[in-house]
Each structure stands twice: as C-alpha cells, then as structure tokens.
C-alpha positions in Angstrom: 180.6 279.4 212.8 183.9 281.7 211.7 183.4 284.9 210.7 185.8 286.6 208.1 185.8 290.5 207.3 187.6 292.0 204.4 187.3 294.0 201.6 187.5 291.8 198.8 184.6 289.7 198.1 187.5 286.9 196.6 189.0 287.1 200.2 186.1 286.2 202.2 184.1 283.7 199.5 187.9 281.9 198.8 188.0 281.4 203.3 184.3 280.5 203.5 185.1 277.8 200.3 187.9 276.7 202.3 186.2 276.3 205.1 183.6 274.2 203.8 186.3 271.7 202.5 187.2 271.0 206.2 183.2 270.9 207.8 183.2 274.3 209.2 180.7 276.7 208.9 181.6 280.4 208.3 180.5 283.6 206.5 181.9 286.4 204.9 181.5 290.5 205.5 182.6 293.5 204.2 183.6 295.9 206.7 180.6 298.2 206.3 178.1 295.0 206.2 179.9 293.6 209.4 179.7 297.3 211.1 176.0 296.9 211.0 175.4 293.7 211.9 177.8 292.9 215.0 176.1 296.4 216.2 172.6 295.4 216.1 172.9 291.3 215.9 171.4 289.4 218.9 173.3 287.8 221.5 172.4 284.8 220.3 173.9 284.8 217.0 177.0 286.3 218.6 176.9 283.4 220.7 177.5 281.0 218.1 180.6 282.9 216.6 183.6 280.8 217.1 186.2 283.2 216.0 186.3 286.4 213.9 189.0 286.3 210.9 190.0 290.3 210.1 191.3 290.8 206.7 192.3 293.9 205.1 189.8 297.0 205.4 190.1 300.4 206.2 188.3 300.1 209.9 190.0 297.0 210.8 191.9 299.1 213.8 188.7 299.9 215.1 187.2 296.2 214.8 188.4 294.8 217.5 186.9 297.1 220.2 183.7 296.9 218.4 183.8 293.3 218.6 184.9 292.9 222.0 182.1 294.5 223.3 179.2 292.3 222.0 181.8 288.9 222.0 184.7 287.3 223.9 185.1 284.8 220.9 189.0 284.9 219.3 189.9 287.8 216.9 192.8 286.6 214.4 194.2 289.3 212.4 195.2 288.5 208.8 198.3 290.6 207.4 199.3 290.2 203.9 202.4 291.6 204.3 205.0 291.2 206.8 204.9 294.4 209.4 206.4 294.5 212.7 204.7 298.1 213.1 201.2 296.4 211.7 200.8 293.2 214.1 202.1 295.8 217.1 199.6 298.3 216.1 197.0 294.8 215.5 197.9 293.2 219.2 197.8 296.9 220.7 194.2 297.3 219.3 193.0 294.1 221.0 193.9 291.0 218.1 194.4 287.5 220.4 196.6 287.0 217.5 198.6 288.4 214.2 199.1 285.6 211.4 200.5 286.2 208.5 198.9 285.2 205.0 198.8 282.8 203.4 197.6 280.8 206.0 196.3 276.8 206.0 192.3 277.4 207.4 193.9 274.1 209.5 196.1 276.1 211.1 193.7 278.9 211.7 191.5 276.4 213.5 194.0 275.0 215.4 195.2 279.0 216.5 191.6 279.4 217.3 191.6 276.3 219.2 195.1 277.4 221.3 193.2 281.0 222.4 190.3 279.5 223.5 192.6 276.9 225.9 194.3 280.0 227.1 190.9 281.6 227.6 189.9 278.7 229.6 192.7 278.5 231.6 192.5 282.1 232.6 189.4 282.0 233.7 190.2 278.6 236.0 192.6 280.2 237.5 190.6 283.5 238.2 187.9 281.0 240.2 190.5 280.0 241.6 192.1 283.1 243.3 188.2 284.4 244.2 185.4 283.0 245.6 181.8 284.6 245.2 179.8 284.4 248.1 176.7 285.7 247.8 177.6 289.8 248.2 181.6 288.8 249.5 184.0 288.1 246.9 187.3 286.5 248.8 190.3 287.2 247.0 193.3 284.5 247.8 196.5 286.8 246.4 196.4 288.9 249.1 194.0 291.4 248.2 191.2 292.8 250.2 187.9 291.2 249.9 184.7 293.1 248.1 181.8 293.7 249.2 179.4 294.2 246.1 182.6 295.4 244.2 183.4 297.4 246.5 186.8 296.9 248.6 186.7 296.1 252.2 190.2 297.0 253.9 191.1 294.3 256.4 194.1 293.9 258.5 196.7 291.0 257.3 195.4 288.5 260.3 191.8 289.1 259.4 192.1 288.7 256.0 194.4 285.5 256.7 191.5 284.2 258.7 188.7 284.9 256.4 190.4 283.5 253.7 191.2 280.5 255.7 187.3 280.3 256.8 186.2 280.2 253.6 188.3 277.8 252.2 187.0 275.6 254.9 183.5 277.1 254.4 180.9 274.3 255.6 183.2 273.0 258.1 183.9 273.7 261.4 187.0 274.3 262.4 188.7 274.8 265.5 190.7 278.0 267.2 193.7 276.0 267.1 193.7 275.2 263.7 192.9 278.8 262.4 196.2 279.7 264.9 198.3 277.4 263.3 197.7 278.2 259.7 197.7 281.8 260.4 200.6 281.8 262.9 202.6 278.4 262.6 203.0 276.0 264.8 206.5 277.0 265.9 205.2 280.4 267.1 205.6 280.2 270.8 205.5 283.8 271.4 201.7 284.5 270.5 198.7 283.2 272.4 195.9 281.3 270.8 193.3 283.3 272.2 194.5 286.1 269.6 192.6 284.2 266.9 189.1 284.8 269.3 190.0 289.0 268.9 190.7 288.9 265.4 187.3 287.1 264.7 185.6 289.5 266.9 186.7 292.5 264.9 186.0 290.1 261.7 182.4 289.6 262.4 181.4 293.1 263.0 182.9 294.4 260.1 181.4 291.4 258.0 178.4 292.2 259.9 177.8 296.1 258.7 179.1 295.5 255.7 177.0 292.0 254.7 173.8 292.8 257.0 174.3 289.6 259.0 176.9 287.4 260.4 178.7 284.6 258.3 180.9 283.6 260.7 179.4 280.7 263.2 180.9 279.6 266.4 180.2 277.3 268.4 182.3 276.9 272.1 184.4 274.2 272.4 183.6 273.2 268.5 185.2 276.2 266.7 184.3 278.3 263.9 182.1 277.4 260.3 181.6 280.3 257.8 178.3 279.9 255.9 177.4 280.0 252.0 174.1 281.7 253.2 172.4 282.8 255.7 168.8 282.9 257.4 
C-alpha cells in the first residue's frame, strides 16, 4: 500500500485512481488526518506501507521526521514547481527522493522500487562490515569492537586477531595461520610466539568485559572463537 498526503482532496483521489489502474493499493490523507494516524497507527499497518507520496501541505517539512520514526518505508517528495531551494530544503528534511510533478505513478513505482534496492544494499553491506555475537559486535573497517554498544579499545594486533578469529569462528585455526594473516609471511623479523601474547591479553579483556572466555585453544591444534558459550 502507497500512501499520498496533500492538501487537495483532487490530489490524493486523482494518485489513488491512478494507482488502481496499475493494481496497486494506496490511500489518500490530508495532512492533519495523516498527523493523527501515522502517530497513533499500529506497527502493523505501518508495516504494510510501501512508500509515503508528500504532496503539497503546510507541515510537509516536518513529515518526514514524523514518519521516520514509526517507518523506514521510502518518502518521495512531490514538488509542483521546479525549486532548487525546495528539493534542498526536501532532501535536507529527510525525502529519499525530490520528483517533480507531473509524474507517471509507473515511474513513481519504479523510484520506490530503486530506494528500496539501495536500502537493501546498505544494510548487506552493514552485515557485512559487523558481526553480532551474542554481547560482541566485531567491526571489520577497523573500528573497535562493542561490547553491548559500548566501545571496547583494542590495540591494532588484537583487534587484527579478533577479527581474524571470528571470521573463522567455528574453526580452529592454528598460531601460524593467525601470524601470517596478521603479520605476512615475509616478516622475518617477528616471532610467532607474539601471536600466543596478543591472545593472552585478548582473552582477559574479552573475559571482564563478556563474563567468560570466547576464545578456545587447544595445544598443538590452535585457536576456535565460539558463537556461545557454556
């Protein structure tokens, strides 16, 4: 379902008509109807919002922070005129996008269709430079980890070696290996038996921090970080 706000009732009925003619549902507001409801609507209606279309209305500066906080679904801005100053002021307030009217509802779908790939993407890549473990959140673009949001400061080795663990999490892996993706294999000036110090000083702070130890090892065998723990 789309969801159009504007002031005139020709506005909205003429979208929702539209609409209609291509099999998609949608309903018109005015901006004091729409105040109300996406205040007190339940999550579950909100849910089902595909995209919010904002038309021409007094508030319509104000909109988009009011819909942002109940609903992550596109915002499209409608301008009737053309106004740098207007789709600044409209992207600066929080729009996804600015288009300007008239507009083919086709090509509103297909805008609607383009933010919610970026949105995708964005959050695919955010997986992919964190990992959630339980309480430890491992950041791979060099930040520190957190520890129930809070920021543990590591120094560069232990960090390189955490991340490193948990990218390998479930399997063990041995002191050489960690050494070699931490240090190189050209590195002929550093002992291996620096990667068993940095783990030491790993564990314990992993250790206060977490309550218990994530980090298994195992002589001979090497290391395993664990998804839980006993």
């Amino acid at each position: 379902m789309l969801v159009i706000i504007d002031e005139r009732e020709i506005v909205t009925s003429g979208y929702v008509s539209r609409f209609a003619s291509e099999g998609i549902s949608s309903t018109g507001f005015n901006p004091a109807e729409f105040g109300e409801w996406v205040q007190s609507a339940a999550d579950t209606d909100l849910f089902a919002v595909e995209a919010f279309l904002l038309g021409d209305c007094q508030e319509r500066q104000g909109f988009p922070k009011i819909i942002r906080e109940r609903s992550p679904a596109p915002l499209i801005a409608l301008n009737d005129t053309a106004s740098l100053e207007q789709t600044l002021s409209l992207f600066a307030a929080g729009a996804d996008d600015v288009v300007r009217k008239p507009v083919h509802v086709r090509e509103i779908l297909a805008r609607v269709s383009a933010i919610k790939r970026r949105q995708e993407e964005r959050k695919e890549e955010e997986r992919r430079e964190s990992t959630l473990i339980g309480d430890l959140r491992v950041f791979f673009d060099g930040r520190d980890p957190e520890v129930r949001g809070a920021s543990l400061q590591l120094p560069r080795r232990e960090r390189r070696i955490l991340e490193y663990l948990v990218n390998n999490r479930g399997r063990r892996v041995s002191k050489t290996q960690i050494f070699n993706s931490i240090y190189g294999i050209f590195d002929e000036n550093i002992e291996e038996n620096v990667v068993e110090s940095h783990i030491s000083k790993l564990r314990k702070k992993l250790r206060r921090q977490l309550g218990y130890d994530p980090i298994n090892s195992v002589r001979y065998l090497g290391y395993c970080f664990n998804d839980t723990h006993a």
